[in-house]
C-alpha positions as CSV (number, residue, x, y, z in Angstrom):
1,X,-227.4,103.4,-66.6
2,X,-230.0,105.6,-68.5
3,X,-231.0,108.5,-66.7
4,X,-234.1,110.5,-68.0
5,X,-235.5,113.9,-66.0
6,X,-238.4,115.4,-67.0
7,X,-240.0,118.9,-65.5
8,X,-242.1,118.0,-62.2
9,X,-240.5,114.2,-62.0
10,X,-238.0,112.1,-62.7
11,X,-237.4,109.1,-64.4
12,X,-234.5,106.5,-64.0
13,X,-233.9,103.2,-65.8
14,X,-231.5,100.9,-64.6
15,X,-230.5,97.4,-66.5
16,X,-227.0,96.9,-65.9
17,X,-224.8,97.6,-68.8
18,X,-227.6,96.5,-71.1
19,X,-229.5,98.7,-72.2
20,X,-230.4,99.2,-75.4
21,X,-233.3,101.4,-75.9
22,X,-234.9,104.1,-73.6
23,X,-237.9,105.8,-75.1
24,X,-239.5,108.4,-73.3
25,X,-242.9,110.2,-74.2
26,X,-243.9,113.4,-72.3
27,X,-247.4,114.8,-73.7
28,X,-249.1,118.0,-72.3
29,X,-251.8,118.8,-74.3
30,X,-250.9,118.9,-78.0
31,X,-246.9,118.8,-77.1
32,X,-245.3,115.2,-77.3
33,X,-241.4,115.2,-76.3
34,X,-240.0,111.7,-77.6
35,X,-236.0,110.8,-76.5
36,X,-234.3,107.7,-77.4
37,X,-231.3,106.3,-76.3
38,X,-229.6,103.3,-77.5
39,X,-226.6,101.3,-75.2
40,X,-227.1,97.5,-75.2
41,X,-229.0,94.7,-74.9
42,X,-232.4,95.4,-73.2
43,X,-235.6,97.5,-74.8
44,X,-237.4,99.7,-71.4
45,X,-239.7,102.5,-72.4
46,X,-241.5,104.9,-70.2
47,X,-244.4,107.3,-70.9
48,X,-245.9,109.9,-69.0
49,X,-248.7,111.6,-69.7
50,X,-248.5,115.0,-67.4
51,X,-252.1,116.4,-66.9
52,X,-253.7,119.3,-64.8
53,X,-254.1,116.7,-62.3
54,X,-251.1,115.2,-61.8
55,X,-248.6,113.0,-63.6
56,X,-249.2,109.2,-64.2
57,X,-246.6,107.4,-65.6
58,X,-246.5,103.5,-66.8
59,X,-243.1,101.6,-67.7
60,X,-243.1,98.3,-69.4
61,X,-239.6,96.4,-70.1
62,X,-239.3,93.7,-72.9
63,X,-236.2,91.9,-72.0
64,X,-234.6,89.1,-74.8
């Protein structure tokens, strides 16, 4: 279990004991925070993109 937390949110991927990449983007403004954690077997990457606004975030998983 990969467990990211950012400032204002929180972020948690879960793929069993296969994991094998967790890339997570934070940008605010000209800032871009990028952490990458490798375990197993599995790719799942997150970005969010934190604006004035709010926070949006999209997560994608590419599973072999």
């Amino acid at each position: 279990m990969a467990s990211l937390h950012l400032t204002g949110c929180s972020v948690m991927a879960v793929a069993g004991a296969a994991v094998t990449v967790v890339a997570t983007t934070v940008s605010t403004g000209a800032t871009v925070v990028e952490t990458t954690v490798s375990t197993g077997a599995k790719v799942v990457e997150t970005t969010v993109d934190v604006v004035a606004t709010g926070v949006k975030a999209a997560v994608g998983r590419d599973e072999d």
